[in-house]
Each structure stands twice: as structure tokens, then as C-alpha cells.
C-alpha positions as CSV (number, residue, x, y, z in Angstrom):
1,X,2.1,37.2,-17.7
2,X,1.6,40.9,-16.3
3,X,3.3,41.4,-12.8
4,X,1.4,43.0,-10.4
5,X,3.8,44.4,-7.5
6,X,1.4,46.8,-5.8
7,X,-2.1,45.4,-5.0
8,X,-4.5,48.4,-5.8
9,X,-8.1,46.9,-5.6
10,X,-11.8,48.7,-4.7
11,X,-14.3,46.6,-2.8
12,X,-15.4,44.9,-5.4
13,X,-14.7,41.4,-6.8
14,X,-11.0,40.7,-7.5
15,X,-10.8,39.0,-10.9
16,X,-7.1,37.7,-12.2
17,X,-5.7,37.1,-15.3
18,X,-2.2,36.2,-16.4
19,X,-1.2,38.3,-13.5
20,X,1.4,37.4,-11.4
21,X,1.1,38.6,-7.8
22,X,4.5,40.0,-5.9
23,X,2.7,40.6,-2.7
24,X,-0.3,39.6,-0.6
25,X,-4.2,40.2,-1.3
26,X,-5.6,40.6,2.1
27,X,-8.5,43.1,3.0
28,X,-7.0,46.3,4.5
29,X,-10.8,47.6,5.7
30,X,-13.9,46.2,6.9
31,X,-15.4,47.0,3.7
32,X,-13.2,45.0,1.8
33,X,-14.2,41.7,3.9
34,X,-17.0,40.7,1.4
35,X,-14.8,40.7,-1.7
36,X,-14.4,37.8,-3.6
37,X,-11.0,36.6,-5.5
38,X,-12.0,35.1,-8.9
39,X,-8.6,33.2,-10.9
40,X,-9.6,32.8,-14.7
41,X,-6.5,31.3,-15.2
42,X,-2.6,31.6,-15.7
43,X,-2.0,33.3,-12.1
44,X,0.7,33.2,-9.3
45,X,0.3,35.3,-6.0
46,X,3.7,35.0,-3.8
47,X,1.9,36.0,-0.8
48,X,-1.3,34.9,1.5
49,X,-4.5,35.6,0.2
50,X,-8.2,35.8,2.0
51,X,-11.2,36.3,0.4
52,X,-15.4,36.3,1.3
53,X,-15.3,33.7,-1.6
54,X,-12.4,31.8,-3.7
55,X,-13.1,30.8,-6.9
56,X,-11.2,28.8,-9.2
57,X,-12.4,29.1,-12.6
58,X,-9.2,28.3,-14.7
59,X,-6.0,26.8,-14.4
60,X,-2.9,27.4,-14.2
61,X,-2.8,28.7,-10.5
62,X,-0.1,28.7,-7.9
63,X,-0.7,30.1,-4.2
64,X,2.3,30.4,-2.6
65,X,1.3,32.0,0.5
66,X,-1.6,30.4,3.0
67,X,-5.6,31.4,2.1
68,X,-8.1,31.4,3.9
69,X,-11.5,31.7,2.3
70,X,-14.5,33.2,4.6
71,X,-17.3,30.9,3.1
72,X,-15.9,28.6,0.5
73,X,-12.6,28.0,-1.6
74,X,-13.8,26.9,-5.0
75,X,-12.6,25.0,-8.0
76,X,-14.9,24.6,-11.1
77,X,-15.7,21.5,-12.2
78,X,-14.8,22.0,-15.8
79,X,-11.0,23.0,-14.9
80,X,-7.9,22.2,-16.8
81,X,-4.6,22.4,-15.8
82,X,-2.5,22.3,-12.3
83,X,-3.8,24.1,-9.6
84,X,-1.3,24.2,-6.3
85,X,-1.7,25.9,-3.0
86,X,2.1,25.9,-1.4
87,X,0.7,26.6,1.9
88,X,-2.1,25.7,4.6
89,X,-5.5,26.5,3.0
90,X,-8.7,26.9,5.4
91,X,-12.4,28.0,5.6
92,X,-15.0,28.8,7.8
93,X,-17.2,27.0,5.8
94,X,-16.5,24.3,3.1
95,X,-13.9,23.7,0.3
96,X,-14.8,21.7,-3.0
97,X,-13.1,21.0,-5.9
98,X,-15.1,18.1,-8.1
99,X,-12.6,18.9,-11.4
100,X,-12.2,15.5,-13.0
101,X,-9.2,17.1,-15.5
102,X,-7.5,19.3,-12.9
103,X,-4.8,18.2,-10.9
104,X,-5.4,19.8,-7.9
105,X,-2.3,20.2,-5.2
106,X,-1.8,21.4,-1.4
107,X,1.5,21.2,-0.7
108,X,-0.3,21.2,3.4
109,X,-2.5,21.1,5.8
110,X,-6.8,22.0,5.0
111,X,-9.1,22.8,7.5
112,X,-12.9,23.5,6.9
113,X,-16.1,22.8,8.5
114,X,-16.5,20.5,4.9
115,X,-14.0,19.5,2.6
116,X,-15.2,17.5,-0.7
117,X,-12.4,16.9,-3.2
118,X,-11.6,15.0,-6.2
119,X,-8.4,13.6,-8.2
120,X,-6.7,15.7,-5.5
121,X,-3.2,15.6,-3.7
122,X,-2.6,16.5,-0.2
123,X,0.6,17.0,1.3
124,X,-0.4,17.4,4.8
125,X,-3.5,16.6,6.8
126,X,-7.4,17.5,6.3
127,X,-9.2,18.7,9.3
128,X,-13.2,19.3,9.2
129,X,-16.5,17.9,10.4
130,X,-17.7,16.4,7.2
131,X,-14.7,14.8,4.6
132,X,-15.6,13.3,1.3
133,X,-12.8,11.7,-1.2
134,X,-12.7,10.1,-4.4
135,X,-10.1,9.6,-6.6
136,X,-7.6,11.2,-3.5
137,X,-4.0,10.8,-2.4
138,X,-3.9,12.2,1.7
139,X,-0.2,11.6,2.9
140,X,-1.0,12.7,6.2
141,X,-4.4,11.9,8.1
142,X,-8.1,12.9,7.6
143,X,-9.4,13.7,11.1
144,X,-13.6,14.7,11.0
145,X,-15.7,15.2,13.9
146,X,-18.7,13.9,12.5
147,X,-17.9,11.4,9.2
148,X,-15.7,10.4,6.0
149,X,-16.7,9.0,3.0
150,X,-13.8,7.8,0.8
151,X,-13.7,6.1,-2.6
152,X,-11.2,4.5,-4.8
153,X,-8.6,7.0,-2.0
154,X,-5.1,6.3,-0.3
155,X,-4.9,8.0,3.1
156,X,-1.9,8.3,5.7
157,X,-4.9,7.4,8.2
158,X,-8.0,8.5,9.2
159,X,-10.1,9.4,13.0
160,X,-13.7,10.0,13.1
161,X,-17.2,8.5,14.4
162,X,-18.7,7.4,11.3
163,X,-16.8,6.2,8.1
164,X,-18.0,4.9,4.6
165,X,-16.2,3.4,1.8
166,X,-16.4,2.2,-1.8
167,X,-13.8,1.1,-4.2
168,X,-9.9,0.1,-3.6
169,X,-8.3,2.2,-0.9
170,X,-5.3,2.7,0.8
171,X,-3.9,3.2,4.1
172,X,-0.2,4.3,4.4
173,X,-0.1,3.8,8.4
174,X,-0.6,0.9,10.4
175,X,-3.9,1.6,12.0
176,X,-6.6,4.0,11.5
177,X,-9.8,4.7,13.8
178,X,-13.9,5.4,13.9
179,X,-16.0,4.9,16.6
180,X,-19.0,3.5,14.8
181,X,-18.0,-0.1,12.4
182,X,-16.9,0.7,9.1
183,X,-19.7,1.1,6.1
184,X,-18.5,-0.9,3.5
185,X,-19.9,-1.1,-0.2
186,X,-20.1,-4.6,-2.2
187,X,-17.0,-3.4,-3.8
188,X,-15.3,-2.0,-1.3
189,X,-11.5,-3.2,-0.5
190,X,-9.3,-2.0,2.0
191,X,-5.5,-2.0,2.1
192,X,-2.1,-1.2,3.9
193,X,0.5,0.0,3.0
194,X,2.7,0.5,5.9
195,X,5.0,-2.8,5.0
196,X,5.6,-2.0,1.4
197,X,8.7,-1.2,-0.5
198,X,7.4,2.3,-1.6
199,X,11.3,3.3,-1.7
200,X,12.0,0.7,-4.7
201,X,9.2,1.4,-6.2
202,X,9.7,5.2,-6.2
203,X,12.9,4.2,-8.0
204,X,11.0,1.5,-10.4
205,X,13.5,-1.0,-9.2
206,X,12.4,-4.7,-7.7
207,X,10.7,-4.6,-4.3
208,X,11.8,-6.6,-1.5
209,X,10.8,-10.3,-1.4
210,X,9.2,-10.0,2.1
211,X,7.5,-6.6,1.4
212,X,4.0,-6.1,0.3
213,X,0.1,-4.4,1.0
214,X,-1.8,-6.2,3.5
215,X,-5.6,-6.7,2.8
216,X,-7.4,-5.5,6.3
217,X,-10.6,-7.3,6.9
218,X,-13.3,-4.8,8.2
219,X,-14.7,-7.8,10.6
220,X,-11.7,-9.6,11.5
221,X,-9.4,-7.1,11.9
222,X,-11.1,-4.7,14.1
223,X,-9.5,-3.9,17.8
224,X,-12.9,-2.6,19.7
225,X,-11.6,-0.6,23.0
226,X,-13.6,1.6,25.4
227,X,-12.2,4.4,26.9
228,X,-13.5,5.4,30.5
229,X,-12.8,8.3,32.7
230,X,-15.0,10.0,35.5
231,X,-18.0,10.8,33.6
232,X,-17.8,9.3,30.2
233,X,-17.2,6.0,28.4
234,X,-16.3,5.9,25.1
235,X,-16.0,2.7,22.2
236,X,-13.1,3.0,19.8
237,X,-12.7,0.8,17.0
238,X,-9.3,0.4,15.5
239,X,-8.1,-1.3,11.9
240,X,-5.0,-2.2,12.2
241,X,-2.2,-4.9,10.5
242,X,-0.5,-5.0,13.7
243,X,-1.9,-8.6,14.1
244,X,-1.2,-9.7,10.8
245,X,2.5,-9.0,11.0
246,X,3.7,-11.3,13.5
247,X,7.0,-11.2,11.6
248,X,7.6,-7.9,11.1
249,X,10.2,-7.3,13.5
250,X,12.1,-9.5,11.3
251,X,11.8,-7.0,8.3
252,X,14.7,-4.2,8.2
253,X,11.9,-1.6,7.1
254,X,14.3,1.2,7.1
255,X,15.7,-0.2,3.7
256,X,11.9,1.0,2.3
257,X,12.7,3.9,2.4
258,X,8.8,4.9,3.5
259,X,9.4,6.6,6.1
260,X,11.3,9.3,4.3
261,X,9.4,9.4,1.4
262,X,6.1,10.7,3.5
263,X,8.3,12.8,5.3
264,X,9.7,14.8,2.4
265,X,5.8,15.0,0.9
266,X,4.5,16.4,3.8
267,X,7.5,18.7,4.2
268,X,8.4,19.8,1.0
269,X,7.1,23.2,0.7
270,X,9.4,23.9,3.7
271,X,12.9,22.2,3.0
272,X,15.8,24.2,1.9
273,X,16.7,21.7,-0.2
274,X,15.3,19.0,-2.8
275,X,16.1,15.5,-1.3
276,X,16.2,12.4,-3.7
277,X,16.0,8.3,-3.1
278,X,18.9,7.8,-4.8
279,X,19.3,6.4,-8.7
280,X,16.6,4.7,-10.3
281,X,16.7,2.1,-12.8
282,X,17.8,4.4,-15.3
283,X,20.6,5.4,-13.3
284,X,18.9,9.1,-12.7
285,X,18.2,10.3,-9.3
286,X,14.9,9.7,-7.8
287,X,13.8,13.7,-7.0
288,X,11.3,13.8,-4.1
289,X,9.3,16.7,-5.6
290,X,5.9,17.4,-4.6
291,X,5.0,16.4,-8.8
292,X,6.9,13.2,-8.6
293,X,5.5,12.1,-5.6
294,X,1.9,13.0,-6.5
295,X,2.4,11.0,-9.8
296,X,4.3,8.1,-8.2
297,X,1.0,7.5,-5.8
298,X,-1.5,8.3,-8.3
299,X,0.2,5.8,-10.2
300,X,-0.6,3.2,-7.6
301,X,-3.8,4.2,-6.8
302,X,-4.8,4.0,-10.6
303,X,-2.8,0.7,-11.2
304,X,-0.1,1.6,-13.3
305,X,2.6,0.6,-10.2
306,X,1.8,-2.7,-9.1
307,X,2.4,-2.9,-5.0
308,X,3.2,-7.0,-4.5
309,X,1.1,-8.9,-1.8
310,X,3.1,-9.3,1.5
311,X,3.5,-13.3,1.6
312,X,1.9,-14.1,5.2
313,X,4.8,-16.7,5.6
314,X,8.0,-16.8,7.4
315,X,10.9,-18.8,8.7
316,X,10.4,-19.8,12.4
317,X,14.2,-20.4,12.8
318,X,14.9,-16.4,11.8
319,X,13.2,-15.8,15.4
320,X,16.6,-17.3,16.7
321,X,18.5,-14.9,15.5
């Protein structure tokens, strides 16, 4: 790999290969506004980069610094390899990655008029008007102005007027919200995950008897409020497992582990240190890395780690105590 410590480019396209980046690529004139920055594979910039148009046409790629792309941030669908952005990653127009082979990372937050992504990992949050996932892993929410479609996904949750889904997804917070009623397909399923033993599975160990996903019923498990102030009034329809979990104050969920584990996905870009779950069954530490955690839920959401069903049964004389 050639390292590049002085960034000396005309206003033309900037095209890298094998180049690793010790500084920033950020247009120093108005000129240099409209360039594009084209990776054909094996790069790392260390600093922030903005460009007219962001193209990913081969892996590997690591952005350590933020980007910002002025009409779209781009990944090819025929790329191979990992591709990671370390830091928040926006656009003033859409970002789209439909690679089936890549595995696709940002380490935090996205924000884009339109976001469209596949058999990715996000760390943080996506932010837009227009969402669409398939094959995705959100650990923090997906918040759109105008809709979400989602397929085959797990989500931290999700806010927006008009959601569809298809296929086996996830949600790892109690509730999530839309104003309009959920568009389910005939195979669509939806699932939380907010009462599981992530933890113990993290550290392939036995999860706790009275842990488990809870299936959410689009019809029966809808909380329809209306919010009114002075001049407006406003329907908001919440899917939640609140009601479901009657018991739950009975479950020492600090033992799960959850609550950590999100927390050091969503952080880990900016911890000083590497934070584990403890041994696993092998007697190794449990890293939270930002790889290990993107397998471990891939791993769920493509069935290879089995989350138990929460038993909807309790013992009434625990309440005594």
C-alpha cells in the first residue's frame, strides 16, 4: 500500500488505489466542489473526506474520518470485501449500497435525504426522509420523515408515518412508532428483543430460563394515542411488548448484559478502550468489537444463534416477594 501524506489533487476526479491516506481530502476552492472520490480498492484515509460524488467500486476501504458526500455516497453492487466508515457519514441527497458480497460497516450515525442499504451494519442511527433495509443490523433507531420499508432487518427501533415490512425482523427496544398502521406482507413477522439474554448468547453460553423474543402482533399490540396542542392533532401508533411483560419486573435484566452490549456498539469508534462480556464457553474473553458484534447479530438475524421464546408464564407467588 503507497502512503500518501500530502494530498496534492487537480479538480478533477480523485481515483485511489492501494493508497493509504495520512490526512484529509476536503476541497480547498470552489472549483474543487464538483470532484468526485472514486475507491478501486485497498484504501484507508485517516481523515474526513467530502466529495460531489462517493463511489465505492472495490473493497477493502476504511474511512476513518466523517464524509459527507454532496449528491450520493455509493457502493457498487458487485463489491467484495469489508468496507467501514469509522465515523458519521451524510448526504444531501441519497446513500446506497445494494452489494450482496460486501460487508458494509458505519461504526455511526447516517443522515441523507434517502438511505437504501443492504447486508449492512450500523452502529449508530439512520436519519432521512425515505429508509429502505434488507438484510440490515441498526443498533440504534431509523427515524424518516416520510416512510421505511424493512425486510428480513433487526432495528434498535424505528419513528416515521408510514412503515412496510416483509420477512423476519427484529426490534432491540421495547416499543417503536408510525403514525399510519403497519404494512405487513404474508410473510412478514415481527419480533423483540428487548427481554433476551443477548449477553449469554454473545458468550455462546445457556440463556436464562425466563429470557426470550416476544412475537408483537401488528393488530393486537398496537397503543393508538393522539396528540393535541393549540392548533394541531396528531394519531400515533405505538408497538410495544410493554403489555405482554406483566412479569418483567420480576426479571433481573441487568444480568443480560443488553444494555451494555448496544452501548459499546454504538460507542465503539469512540472508547479508549476495548470492553469485553467476560469468558465465553471456551473460557476466552468475549471482545465487544465492532466485527464481533456485527457477526454475533448477523448471526441471529440469519439463524445460526437461536434466540429462545420468552415463556408467557410466571409464578404469581414471586409478586410477594
Amino acid at each position: 500500500m503507497r502512503e500518501l501524506k500530502e494530498i496534492r489533487f487537480n479538480e478533477t476526479d480523485i481515483q485511489l488505489q492501494d493508497n493509504l491516506v495520512r490526512g484529509s481530502i476536503l476541497p480547498e476552492k470552489i472549483a474543487e466542489l464538483n470532484r468526485n472520490i472514486i475507491f478501486q480498492g485497498n484504501n484507508v484515509v485517516e481523515g474526513p473526506i467530502f466529495g460531489n460524488r462517493i463511489e465505492v467500486r472495490k473493497g477493502d476501504l476504511e474511512v476513518q474520518g466523517a464524509a459527507f458526500a454532496q449528491t450520493e455516497l455509493y457502493v457498487s453492487s458487485d463489491v467484495e470485501g469489508k468496507v467501514l466508515f469509522k465515523k458519521s457519514v451524510g448526504s444531501a441527497n441519497s446513500i446506497v449500497s445494494r452489494a450482496a458480497r460486501c460487508e458494509l460497516s458505519f461504526a455511526s450515525d447516517i443522515n441523507a435525504k434517502s438511505v437504501t442499504l443492504h447486508n449492512t451494519f450500523v452502529a449508530g442511527s439512520i436519519y432521512a426522509d425515505e429508509v429502505q433495509l434488507d438484510n440490515c443490523v441498526v443498533i440504534g433507531g431509523v427515524f424518516a420523515t416520510q416512510e421505511i420499508e424493512m425486510s428480513n432487518s433487526i432495528v434498535g427501533t424505528f419513528n416515521t408515518p408510514v412503515i412496510r415490512i416483509a420477512g423476519i425482523n427484529h426490534l432491540l427496544l421495547p416499543s417503536a412508532f408510525s403514525i399510519e398502521r403497519i404494512t405487513a406482507a404474508a410473510d412478514a413477522k415481527l419480533y423483540n428483543l428487548s427481554l433476551a439474554d443477548l449477553g449469554s448468547l454473545y458468550r455462546n453460553m445457556p440463556q436464562a430460563e425466563n429470557s426470550g423474543r416476544i412475537e408483537i402482533d401488528i393488530n393486537v399490540d398496537e397503543v393508538k394515542s393522539k396528540l393535541v396542542d393549540e392548533t394541531t392533532q396528531k394519531t400515533l401508533r405505538s408497538y410495544t411488548v410493554v403489555g405482554k411483560v406483566l412479569a418483567a419486573d420480576l426479571i433481573d435484566t441487568d444480568k443480560f448484559q443488553n444494555h451494555f452490549l448496544l452501548t459499546a456498539a454504538s460507542l465503539g469508534t469512540q472508547l479508549l478502550k476495548t470492553y469485553d462480556l467476560g469468558t465465553n464457553s471456551k473460557g476466552d474473553l468475549a471482545m465487544l468489537t465492532i466485527e464481533n458484534i456485527r457477526k454475533f447479530f448477523f448471526d441471529i438475524l440469519n439463524g445460526k444463534i437461536e434466540v429462545q421464546q420468552m415463556s408467557g408464564s410466571f409464578n404469581i407467588s414471586e409478586l410477594g416477594r
